[in-house]
N, C-alpha and C positions, 0 to 999 in steps of 0.2 A: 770602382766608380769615381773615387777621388783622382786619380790620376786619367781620370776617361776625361773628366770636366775641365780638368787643367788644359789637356790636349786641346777640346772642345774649343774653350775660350781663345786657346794659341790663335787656334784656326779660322779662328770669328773674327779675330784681327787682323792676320793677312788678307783674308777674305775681302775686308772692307776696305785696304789699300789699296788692293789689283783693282775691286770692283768701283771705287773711287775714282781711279786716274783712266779706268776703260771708259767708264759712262763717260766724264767728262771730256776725252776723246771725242766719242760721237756727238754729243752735244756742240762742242766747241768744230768739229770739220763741217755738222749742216749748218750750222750759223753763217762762217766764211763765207761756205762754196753753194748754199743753195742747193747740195744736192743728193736726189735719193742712191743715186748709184755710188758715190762715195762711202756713205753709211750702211746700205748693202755690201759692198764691199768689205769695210771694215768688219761687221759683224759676218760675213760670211769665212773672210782668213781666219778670224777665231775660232770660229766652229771647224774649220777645215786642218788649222792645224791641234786643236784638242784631239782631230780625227788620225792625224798623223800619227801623232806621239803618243796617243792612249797604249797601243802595246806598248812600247819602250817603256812607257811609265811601269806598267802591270810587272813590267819582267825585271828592274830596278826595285821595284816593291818588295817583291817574293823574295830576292838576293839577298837583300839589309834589312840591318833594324830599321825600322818605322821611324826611330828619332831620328838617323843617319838620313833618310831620304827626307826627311821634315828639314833639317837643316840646310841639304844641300837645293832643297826648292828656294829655302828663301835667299839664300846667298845668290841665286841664276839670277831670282826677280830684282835683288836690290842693284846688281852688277847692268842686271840690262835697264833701269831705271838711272841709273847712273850716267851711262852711255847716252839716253833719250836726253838727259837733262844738259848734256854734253854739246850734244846738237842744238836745243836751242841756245845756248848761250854762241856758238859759234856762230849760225847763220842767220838767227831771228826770226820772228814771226811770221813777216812778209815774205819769207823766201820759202817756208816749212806750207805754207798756206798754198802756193802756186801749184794745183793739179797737174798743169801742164811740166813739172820738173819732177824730178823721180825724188827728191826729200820729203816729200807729203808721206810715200808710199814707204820709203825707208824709215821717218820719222816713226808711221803707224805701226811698221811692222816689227821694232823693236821696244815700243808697250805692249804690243800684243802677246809680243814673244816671254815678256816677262809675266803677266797674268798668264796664259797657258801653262807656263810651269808651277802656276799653283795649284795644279789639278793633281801635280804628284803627291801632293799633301792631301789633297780632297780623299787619292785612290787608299793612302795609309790611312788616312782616319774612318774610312770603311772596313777596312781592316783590325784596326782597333774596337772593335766594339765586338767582333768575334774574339777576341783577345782578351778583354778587360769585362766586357759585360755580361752575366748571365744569359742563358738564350731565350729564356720567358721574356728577358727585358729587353731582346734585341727589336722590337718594332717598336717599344717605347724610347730607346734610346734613339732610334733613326728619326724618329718623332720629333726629340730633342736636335737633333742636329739640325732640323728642317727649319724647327721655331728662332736659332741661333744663327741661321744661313737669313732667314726672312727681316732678322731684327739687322742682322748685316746690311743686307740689300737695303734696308728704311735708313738706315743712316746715312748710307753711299749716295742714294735717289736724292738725297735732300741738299745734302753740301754741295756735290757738284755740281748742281745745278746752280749753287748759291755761289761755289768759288769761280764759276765760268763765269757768270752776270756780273759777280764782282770783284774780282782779281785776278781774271786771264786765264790764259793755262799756262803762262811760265810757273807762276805762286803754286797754281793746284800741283804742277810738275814737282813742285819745293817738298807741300804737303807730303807726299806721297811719299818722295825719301825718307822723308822723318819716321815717316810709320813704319814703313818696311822696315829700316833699322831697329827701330823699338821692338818689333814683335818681334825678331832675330835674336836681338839680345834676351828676352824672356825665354826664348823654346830652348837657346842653350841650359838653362837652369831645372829644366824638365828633366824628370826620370823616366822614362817607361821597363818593364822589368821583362824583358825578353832576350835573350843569346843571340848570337850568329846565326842566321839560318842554314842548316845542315846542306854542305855541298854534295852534288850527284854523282858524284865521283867521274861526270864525263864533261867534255867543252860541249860549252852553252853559246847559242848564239847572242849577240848583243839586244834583239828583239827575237824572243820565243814565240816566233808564228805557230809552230807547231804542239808547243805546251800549251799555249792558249787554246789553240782549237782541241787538243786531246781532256783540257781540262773541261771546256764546256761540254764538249761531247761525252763526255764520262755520264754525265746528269742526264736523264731523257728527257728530253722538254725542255730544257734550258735554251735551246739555240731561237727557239719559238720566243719563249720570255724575252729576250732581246729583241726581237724584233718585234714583241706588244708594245716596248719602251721606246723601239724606233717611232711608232705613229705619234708619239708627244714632240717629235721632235722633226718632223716634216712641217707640222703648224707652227713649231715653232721658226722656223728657218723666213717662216713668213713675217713674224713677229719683228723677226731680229733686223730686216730689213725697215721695215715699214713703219714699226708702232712708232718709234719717235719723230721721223716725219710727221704722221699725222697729230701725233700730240703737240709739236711746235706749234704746227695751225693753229690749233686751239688755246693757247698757252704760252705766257714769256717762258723764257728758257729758266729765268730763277722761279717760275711756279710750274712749270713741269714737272721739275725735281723734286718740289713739294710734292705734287699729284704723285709721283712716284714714290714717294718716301710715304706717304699716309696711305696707299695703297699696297704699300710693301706690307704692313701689320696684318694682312690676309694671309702671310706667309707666317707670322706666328701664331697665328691663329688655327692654320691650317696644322701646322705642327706642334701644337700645343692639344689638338686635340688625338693628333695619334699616338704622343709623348703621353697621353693618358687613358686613352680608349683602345690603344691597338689599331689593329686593322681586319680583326673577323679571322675565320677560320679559315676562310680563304683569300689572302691576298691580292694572289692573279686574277679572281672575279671582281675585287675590290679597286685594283686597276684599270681593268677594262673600261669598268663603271663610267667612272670618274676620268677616263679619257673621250669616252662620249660625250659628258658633260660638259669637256672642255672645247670641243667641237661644235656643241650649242652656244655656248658662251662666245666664240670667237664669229661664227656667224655673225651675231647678235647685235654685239655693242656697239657696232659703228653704223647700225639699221638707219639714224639718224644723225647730225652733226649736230648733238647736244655735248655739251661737255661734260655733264653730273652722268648721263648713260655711257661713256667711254670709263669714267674713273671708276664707277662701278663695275665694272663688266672685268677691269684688271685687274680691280681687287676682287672680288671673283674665281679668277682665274688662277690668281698667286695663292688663295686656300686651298686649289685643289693640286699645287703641285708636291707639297709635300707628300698629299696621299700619295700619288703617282710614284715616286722617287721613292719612297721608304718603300713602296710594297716589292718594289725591284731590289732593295738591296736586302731585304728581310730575309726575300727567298732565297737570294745566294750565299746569304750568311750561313744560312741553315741543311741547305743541300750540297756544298762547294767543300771541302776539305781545307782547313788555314793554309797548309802551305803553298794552296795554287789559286787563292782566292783574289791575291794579286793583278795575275794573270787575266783572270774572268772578269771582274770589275775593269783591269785596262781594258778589253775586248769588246765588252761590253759597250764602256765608253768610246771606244775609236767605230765602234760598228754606228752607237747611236747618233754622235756627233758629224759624221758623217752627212746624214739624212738632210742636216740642215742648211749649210754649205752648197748643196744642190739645188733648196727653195729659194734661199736668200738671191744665190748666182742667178736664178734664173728667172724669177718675181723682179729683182729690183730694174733692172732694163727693161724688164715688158711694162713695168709699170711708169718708167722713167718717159719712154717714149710711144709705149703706143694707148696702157690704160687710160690713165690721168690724162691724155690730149683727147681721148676718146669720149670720157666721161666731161669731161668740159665743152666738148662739141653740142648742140642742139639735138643731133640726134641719139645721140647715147643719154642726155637728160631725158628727151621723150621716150626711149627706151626704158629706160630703168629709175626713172623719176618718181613710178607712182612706187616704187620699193624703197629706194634709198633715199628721196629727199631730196634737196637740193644745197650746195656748200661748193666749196673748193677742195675738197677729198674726198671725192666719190669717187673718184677711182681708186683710190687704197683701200674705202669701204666695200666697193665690189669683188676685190682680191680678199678680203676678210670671210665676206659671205661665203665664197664658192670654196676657198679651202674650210674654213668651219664644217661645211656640211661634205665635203670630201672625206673627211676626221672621221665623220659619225658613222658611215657607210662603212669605214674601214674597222673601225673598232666594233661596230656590232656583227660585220661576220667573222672577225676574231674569235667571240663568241662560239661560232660553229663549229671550229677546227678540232681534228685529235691532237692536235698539241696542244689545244688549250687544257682539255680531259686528259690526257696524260702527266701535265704537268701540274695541274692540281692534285689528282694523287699522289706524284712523286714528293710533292710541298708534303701533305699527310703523314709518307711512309719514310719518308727520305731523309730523318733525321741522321745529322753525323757523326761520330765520336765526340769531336768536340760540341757538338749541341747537347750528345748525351750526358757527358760531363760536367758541362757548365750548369745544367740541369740539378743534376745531383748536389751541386757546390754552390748553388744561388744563392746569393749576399752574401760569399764568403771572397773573399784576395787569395788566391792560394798560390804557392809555392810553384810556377809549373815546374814539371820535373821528365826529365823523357827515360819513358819506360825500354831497357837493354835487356834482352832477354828473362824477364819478370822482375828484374833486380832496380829499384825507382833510383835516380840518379840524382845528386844533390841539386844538381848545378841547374840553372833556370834554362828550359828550352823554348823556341818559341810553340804553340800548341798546334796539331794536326798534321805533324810532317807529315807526308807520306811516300814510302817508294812502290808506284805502282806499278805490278807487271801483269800483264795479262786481263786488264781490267779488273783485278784485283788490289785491294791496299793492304799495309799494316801501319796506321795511323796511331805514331803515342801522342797520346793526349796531356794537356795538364792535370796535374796531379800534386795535390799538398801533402808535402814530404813528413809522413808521422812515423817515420821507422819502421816503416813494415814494406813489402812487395804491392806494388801497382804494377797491373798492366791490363792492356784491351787493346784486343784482335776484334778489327772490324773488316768487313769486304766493303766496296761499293755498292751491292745488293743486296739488302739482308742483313744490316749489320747485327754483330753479337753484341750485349750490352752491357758491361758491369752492373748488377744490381747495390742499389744502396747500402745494400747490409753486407755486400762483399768487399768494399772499402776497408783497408788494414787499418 
């Protein structure tokens, strides 16, 4: 656990430098340009290329150590932060700012490029918590992450909104390097205690389409589970266009990012209570929930153009994302096998990020040119005046409404599906060598050790290889090395279990 929180914090602070210099991006391109399609844009390439490169990452994860792929994310991010910082010094403000030249686009698309590769770090530190954490503690752990991701996001909300209004974005560009290098030089100083992960003895493609899809497939119900996690992220695609638009409205740009940053504390809050409560005996019911709710919430808060009802409604919404997010990686910790967990989390992520890239693309132009002139018309006030009120963003409040209660529709026949009953039980039954394990060794550090035909081997391995053939596994687990024979024959169905007292 000590070496979980080191990682933890690494990641807390790259975090806050990608999510520093991205918010103040969109912040500082509507100010310029005035406009929603630009900031649709830019948050929609983000999520499109998270979508891209989520297998790559997954299948770079499984290959190395976790500290290996942690470092080369932050060296991508600081190089292509470098290069951004590059550009402005060569062409200037004036010239990065002009829509109509292609530096706007190249400018954005090399921050963007450099936060997206922090999502390889995001994929290893999901992995790390199968690694380092007991599996009783893995929803309290996810819990922790969520509360350390929200305190991120409250610091990020707050400066950049404060270094836009008051020192540019060349300074915040400045910012930005500083930190990325600082948190670079720290993660070097880290240990984490895991080997080379065991090669397959065969050529691997450079993205494992096919190990991803064999991995999720392996688990019944899993392929469903991603796509209960895709419905948080269709609304969201909405969000990523629009909410800052409408919050400008509302708000200077240096109290926006307050309103974000005091809104953000929803997110430790929301993960401060699964970091201590869990999340029930059933997860996937616990997600659905709670993706409903976020469907009502998102209708809701823009019912009116109050400002105290919008900053409520995100904070709100930022509690219930860590439920969301933990319950998704709980269940893959615990059903997924370590050596292909990589894999399922990139897939995952490239399936779900996905979703939103299609709302954002397709929301921010209708709303650019036909919502918002429609809703400012006479007859779309008379229309929908006696619902929404009346302001200068009713048209972004009417796009709020109708996907919110889209959201709810969808997640409550979620509900109905045999994938949802399947994969509930599979959560139940479906524990895995390594959860059986870590089970057994809860609050201990142990030694792992990969078990070679019953004989426990010194050397550290990473935990849950496995070579699967025939939809069967033989998964060695970690193991602390007390001089005696460890091992455990598990299948993918049915596993066998070491008992406690069979431990050497």
């Amino acid at each position: 656990m000590r070496i979980f929180v080191q990682v933890l914090i690494n990641t807390a602070a790259a975090n806050i430098t990608t999510s520093f210099l991205w918010f103040a991006l969109t912040f500082w391109a509507y100010l310029e340009t005035k406009s929603v399609l630009a900031t649709g844009v830019i948050g929609g390439v983000y999520m499109l290329l998270i979508a891209l490169f989520g297998m790559l990452f997954g299948t770079v994860v499984d290959r190395h150590r976790k500290h290996r792929v942690m470092v080369l994310s932050g060296f991508v991010t600081l190089a292509a932060f470098l290069i951004a910082g590059a550009m402005w010094l060569a062409l200037g403000e004036s010239t990065l700012i002009d829509l109509g030249q292609p530096w706007f686009w190249i400018f954005s698309a090399i921050i963007l490029a450099g936060a997206v590769v922090e999502n390889l770090r995001s994929i290893a530190l999901s992995t790390t918590v199968t690694l380092l954490v007991p599996v009783e503690r893995h929803a309290n752990a996810n819990g922790l992450v969520g509360t350390v991701q929200g305190m991120a996001f409250m610091v990020t909300s707050i400066f950049s909104g404060l270094a836009i209004g008051l020192l540019g974005m060349g300074w915040t560009l400045a910012i930005a390097l500083v930190l990325t290098a600082a948190a670079l030089v720290h993660l070097l100083f880290i240990r984490i205690p895991e080997a080379q992960p065991a090669a397959s003895g065969e050529r691997m493609p450079l993205i494992d389409l096919r190990g991803s899809i064999r991995a999720v497939g392996a688990v019944s119900g899993l392929f469903a589970l991603i796509i209960f996690s895709t419905l948080n992220n269709l609304i969201g695609g909405v969000y990523m266009a629009l909410m800052d638009p409408y919050g400008l409205t509302l708000f200077p740009v240096e109290w926006w990012g307050v309103v974000l940053g005091v809104t953000a504390t929803g997110f430790i809050i929301g993960g401060g209570l699964v970091a201590k409560f869990g999340l029930g005996k059933n997860p996937i019911r616990t997600m659905l929930f709670f993706v409903i709710v976020m469907g009502l919430l998102g209708s809701l808060f823009t019912i009116r153009e109050w400002w105290w009802l919008y900053a409520l409604g995100i904070w709100l919404y930022m509690c219930l994302i860590p439920v969301v997010e933990a319950s998704e990686q709980t269940v893959i910790q615990r059903v997924v096998p370590y050596a292909t967990q990589g894999r399922v989390f990139g897939f995952a992520q490239a399936f779900e990020a996905a979703a939103a890239p299609i709302t954002a693309f397709l929301i921010a132009p209708l709303a650019q040119f036909w919502i918002i002139p429609y809703m400012n018309s006479e007859e779309g006030q008379q229309t929908w005046g006696w619902l929404l009120g009346e302001g200068e963003a009713r048209g972004i409040a009417l796009v709020f409404l109708i996907s919110g209660l889209v959201m709810v529709v969808i997640a409550a026949l979620a509900f109905t599906t045999r994938s949802y009953r399947i994969l509930s039980r599979e959560y139940e039954t479906g524990e895995t060598g390594d959860a059986a394990h870590q089970t057994e060794v809860a609050g201990a550090m142990p030694s792992p050790a990969q078990a070679r035909g019953g004989e426990a081997s010194a050397e550290i391995a990473s935990p849950g290889q496995a070579n699967r053939d025939s939809g069967s596994a033989e998964i060695a687990t970690p193991v602390q090395e007390r001089g005696g024979e460890a091992s455990v024959d598990l299948t993918s169905s049915g596993a066998k279990r070491a008992a406690p007292d069979e431990r050497a």
